[in-house]
C-alpha positions as CSV (number, residue, x, y, z in Angstrom):
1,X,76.5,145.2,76.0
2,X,77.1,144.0,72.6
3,X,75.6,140.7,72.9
4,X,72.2,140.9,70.7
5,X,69.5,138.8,72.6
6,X,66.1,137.6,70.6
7,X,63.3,136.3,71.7
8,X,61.0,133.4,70.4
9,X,64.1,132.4,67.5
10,X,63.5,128.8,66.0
11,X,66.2,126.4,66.6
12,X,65.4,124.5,63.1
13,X,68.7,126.0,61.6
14,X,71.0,125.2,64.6
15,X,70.2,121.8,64.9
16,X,71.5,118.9,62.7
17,X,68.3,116.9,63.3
18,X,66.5,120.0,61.7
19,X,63.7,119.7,64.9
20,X,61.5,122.8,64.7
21,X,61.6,124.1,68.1
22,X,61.5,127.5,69.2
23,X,64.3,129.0,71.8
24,X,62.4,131.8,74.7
25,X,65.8,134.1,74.1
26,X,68.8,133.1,71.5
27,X,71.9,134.9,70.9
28,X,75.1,134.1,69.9
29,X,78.5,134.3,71.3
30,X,81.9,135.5,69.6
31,X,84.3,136.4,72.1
32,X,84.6,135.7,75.9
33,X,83.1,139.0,76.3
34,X,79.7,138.4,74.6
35,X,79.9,134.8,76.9
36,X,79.9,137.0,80.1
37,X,77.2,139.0,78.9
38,X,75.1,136.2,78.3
39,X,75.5,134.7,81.8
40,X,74.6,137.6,83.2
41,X,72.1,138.6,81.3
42,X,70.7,135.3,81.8
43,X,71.2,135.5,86.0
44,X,69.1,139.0,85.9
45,X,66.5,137.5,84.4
46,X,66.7,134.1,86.1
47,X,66.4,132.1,83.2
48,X,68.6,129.1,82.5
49,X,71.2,129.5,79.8
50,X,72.0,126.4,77.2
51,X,75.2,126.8,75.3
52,X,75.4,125.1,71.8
53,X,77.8,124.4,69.2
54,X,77.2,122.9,66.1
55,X,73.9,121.5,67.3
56,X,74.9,118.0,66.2
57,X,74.7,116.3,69.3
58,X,71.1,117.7,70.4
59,X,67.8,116.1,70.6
60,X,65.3,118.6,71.1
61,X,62.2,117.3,72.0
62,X,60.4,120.3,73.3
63,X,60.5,124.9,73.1
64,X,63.5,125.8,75.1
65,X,62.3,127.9,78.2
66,X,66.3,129.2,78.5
67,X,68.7,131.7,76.6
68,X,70.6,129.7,74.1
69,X,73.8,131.0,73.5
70,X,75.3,129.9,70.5
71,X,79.3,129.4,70.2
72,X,80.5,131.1,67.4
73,X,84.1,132.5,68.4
74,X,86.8,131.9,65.3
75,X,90.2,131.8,65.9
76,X,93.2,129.4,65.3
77,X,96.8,130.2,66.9
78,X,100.0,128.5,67.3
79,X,101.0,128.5,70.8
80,X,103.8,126.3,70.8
81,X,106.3,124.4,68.7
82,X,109.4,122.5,69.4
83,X,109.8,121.8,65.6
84,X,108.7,118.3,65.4
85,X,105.4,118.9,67.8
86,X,102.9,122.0,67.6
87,X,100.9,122.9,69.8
88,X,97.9,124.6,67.7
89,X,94.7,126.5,70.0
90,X,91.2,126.9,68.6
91,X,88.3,128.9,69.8
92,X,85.4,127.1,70.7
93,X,83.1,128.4,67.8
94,X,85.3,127.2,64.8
95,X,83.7,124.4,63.1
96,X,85.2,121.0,63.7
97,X,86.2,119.5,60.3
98,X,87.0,123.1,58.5
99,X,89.2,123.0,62.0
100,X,91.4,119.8,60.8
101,X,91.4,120.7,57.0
102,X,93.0,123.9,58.0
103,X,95.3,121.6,60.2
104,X,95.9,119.2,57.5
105,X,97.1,121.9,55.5
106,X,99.8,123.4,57.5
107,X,101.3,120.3,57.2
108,X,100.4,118.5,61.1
109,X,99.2,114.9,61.8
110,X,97.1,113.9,64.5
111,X,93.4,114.9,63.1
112,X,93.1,113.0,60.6
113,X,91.4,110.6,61.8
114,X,88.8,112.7,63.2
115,X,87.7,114.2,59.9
116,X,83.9,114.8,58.9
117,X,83.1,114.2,62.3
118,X,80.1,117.3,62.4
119,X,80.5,119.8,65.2
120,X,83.0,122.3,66.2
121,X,86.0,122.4,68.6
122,X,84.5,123.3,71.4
123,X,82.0,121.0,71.7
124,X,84.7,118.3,70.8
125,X,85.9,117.5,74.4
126,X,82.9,117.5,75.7
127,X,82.0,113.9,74.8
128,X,86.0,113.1,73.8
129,X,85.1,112.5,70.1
130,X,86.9,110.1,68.0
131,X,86.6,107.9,65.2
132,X,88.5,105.0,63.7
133,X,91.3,104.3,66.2
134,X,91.7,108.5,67.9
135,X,90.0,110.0,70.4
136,X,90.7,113.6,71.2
137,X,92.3,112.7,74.5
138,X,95.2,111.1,72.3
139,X,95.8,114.5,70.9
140,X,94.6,117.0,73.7
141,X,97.5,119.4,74.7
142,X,94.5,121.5,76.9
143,X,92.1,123.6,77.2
144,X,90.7,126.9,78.8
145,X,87.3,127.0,80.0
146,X,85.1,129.3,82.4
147,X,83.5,128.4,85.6
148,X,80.3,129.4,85.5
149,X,79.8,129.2,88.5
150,X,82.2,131.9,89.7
151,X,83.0,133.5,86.6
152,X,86.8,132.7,86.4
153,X,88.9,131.1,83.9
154,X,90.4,127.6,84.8
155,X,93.0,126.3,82.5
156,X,92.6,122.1,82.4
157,X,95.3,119.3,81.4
158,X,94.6,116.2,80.0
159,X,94.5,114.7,83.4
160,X,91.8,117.5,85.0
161,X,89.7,116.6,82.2
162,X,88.5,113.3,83.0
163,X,88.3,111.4,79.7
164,X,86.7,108.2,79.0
165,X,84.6,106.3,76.0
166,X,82.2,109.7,74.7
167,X,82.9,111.1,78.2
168,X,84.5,113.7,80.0
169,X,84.2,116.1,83.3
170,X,82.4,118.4,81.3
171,X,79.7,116.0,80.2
172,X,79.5,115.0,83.5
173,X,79.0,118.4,84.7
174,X,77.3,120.2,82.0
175,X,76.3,123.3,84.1
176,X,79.5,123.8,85.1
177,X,81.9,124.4,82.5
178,X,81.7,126.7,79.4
179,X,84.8,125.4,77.1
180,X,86.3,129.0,75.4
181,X,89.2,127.2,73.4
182,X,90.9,124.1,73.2
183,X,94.7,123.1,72.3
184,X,96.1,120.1,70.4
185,X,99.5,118.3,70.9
186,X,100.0,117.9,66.7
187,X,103.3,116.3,64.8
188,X,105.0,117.2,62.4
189,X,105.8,114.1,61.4
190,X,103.4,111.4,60.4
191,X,102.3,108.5,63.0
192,X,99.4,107.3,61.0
193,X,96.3,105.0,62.7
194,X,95.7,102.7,59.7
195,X,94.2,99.9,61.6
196,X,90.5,100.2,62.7
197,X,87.8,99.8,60.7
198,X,88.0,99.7,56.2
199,X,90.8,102.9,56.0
200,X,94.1,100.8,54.9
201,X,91.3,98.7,52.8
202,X,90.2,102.1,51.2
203,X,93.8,103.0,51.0
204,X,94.8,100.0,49.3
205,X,91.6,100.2,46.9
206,X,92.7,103.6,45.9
207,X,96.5,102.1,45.1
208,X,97.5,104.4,47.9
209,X,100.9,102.6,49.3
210,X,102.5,105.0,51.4
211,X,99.7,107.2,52.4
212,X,100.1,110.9,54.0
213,X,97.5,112.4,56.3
214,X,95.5,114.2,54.0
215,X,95.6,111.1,52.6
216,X,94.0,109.4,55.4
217,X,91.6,112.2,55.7
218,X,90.5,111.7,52.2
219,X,89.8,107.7,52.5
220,X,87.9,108.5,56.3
221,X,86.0,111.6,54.1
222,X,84.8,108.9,51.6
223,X,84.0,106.0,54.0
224,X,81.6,108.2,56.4
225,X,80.0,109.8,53.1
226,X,79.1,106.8,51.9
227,X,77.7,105.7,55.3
228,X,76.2,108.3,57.1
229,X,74.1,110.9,55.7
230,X,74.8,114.8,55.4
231,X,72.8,116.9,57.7
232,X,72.3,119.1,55.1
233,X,70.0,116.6,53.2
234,X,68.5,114.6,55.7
235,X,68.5,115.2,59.4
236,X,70.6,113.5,61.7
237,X,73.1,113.6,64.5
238,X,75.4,111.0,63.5
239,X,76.0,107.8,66.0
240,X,72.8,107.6,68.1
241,X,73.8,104.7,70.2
242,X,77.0,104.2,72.3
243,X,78.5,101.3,71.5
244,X,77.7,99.2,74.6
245,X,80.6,97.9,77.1
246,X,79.8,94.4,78.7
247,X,81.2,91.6,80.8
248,X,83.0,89.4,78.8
249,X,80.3,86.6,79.6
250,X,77.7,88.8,78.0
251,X,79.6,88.8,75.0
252,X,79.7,84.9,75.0
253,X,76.2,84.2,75.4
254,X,75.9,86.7,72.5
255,X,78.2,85.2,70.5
256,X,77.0,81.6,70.9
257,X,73.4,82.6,69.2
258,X,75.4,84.7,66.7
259,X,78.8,84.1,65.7
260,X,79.2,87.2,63.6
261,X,79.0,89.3,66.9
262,X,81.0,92.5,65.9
263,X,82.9,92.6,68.9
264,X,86.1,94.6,70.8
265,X,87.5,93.0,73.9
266,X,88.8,95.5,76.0
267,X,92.5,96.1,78.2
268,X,89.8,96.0,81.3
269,X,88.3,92.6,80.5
270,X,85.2,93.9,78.8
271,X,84.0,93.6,75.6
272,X,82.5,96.9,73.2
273,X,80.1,95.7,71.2
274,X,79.1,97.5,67.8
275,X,75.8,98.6,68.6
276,X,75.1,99.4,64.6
277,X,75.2,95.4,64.2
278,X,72.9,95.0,67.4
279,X,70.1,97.1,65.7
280,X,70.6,95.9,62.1
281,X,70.4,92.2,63.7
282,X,67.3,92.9,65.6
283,X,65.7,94.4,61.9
284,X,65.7,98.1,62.6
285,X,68.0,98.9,59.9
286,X,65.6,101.3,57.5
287,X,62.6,101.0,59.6
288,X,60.6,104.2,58.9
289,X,57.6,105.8,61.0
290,X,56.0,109.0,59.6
291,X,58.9,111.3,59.5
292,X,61.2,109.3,62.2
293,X,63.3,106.3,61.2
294,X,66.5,104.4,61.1
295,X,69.1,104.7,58.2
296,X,68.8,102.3,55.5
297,X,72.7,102.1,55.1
298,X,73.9,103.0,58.9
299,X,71.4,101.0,61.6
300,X,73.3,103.3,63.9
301,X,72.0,106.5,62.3
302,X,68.4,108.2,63.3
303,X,66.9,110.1,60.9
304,X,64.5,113.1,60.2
305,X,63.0,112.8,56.8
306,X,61.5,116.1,57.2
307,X,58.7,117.0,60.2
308,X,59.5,114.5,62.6
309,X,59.3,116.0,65.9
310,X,62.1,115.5,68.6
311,X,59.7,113.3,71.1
312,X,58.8,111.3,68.1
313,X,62.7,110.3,67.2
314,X,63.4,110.0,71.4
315,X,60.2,107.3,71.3
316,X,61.8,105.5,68.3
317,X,64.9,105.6,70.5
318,X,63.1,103.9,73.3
319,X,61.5,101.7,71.3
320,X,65.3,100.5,69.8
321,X,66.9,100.3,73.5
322,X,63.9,98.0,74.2
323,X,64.1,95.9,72.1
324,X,68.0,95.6,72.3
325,X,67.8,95.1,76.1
326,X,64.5,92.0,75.6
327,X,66.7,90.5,72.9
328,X,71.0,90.4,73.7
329,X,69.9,91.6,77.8
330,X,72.5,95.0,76.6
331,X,71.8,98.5,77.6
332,X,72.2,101.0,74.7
333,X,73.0,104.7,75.9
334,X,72.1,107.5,73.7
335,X,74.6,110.2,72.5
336,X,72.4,113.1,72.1
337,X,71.7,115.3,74.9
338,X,68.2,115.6,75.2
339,X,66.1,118.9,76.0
């Protein structure tokens, strides 16, 4: 067996959150093979085995009584191409933005959007990532993942995978499947998403007419720098909160008391509401506790100045969905999974 197992590793480097807790075996994965190995390796000795990526979507809020098996598989292939569409496969390990650099530079569209986002491509269906107007499901070409429950390989299309808002069949059943690679449906030709959020404003402010995708890429690079913090400097993972879905009425009510409601109505008759403006209104926005605390610049944004623990940033949490529920009656779902 070539997989190398530890025991007693700390997770603080595999973690975005930088939460010092301490894994009973760790080892990490770079090929199908060393994924096999782990899961049986982990069924001999009947412990539980946790897979990880980038560690950016975690909250740990306690020692990890399982073998984590980290995804660190590289790899990037062209599997199809038409000449106007390619059809470009990852493995599962390769880090997510590096991922769409490298796609930006072959000269494909369809990432751009999704750039900065922390993570890597395997962990990106998962939750169906996306950012200003893309979600992975818009580019999804499919994916090959392993049942782990009976140890074959299962090939899934965009229908099998079950996407919705930061969902998917694999979040829903995260026991299940282990996600080996992932393909992506990418143009050749440009068909930019200029319209949510500040990018044709950034565009614009740069005197950027007719923009290209790296172009794009650039402005979304500079908006999420200046409003979310780098892991590397102070310990987060990312968007917190969901934004919440409600019933159009909610939405009213909402609106009445405030009329600057950052709101979405949706093709379904609900509304997304920005749940970054429902924490900034109710005054969380900076709020600090020891080591645990809200970003000053992004409400939406928990952060670890240093030793928080993960219980203390999951009681903050509580604390916010509380408080969101007692004052607008919404439900704020976190993002993290939580161990």
């Amino acid at each position: 067996m070539s997989l190398q197992v530890q025991p007693q590793v700390s997770l603080k480097p595999f973690n975005t959150f930088g939460v010092d807790v301490r894994a009973q075996l760790f080892a990490e994965a770079r090929n199908d093979a060393d994924v096999r190995d782990a899961l049986a390796y982990a069924a001999e000795r009947d412990v539980p085995l946790l897979v990880i990526g980038g560690g950016s979507n975690l909250l740990l809020t306690a020692d990890v009584p399982a073998l984590v098996l980290r995804m660190v598989s590289r790899g990037i292939r062209v599997v199809g191409d038409d000449g106007n569409r390619v059809v470009l496969e990852a493995e599962a390990g390769e880090p997510w933005h590096p991922f769409v650099q490298h796609t930006l530079a072959l000269g494909l569209s369809g990432l751009e959007n999704l750039s900065l986002i922390p993570g890597t491509v395997g962990a990106a269906p998962m939750q169906n990532i996306g950012a200003y107007g893309v979600e992975i499901k818009d580019v999804f070409a499919g994916l090959t993942a392993l049942d782990r429950q009976t140890g074959e390989l299962r090939d899934f299309t965009l229908p099998e995978c079950g996407f919705a808002y930061r969902d998917s069949v694999f979040k829903q059943h995260p026991g299940r499947w282990l996600i080996l690679r992932v393909r992506f449906n990418l143009d050749r030709a440009a068909h930019l998403h200029l319209e949510y959020g500040p990018v044709r404003q950034r565009l614009t402010e740069q005197g950027i007419e007719q923009p290209t995708p790296s172009d794009v890429s650039r402005a979304i690079c500079s908006i999420r720098s200046e409003k979310l913090p780098d892991p590397a400097v102070l310990g987060n993972a990312g968007s917190f909160f969901k934004n919440p879905l409600v019933p159009a009425h909610t939405a009213a009510q909402i609106k009445a008391q405030h009329p600057d409601l950052v709101a979405y109505p949706q093709a379904d008759g609900q509304v997304k509401l920005a749940a970054g403006w429902l924490i900034e209104r109710a005054g969380w926005k900076g709020f600090r506790e020891g080591d645990a605390g809200v970003h000053k610049l992004q409400a939406l944004v928990l952060v670890n100045y240093g030793a928080a623990t993960g219980l203390q940033l999951f009681d903050l949490a509580q604390r916010i969905q509380k408080d969101i529920a007692e004052r607008f009656n919404v439900e704020l779902e976190m993002e993290p999974n939580r161990y």
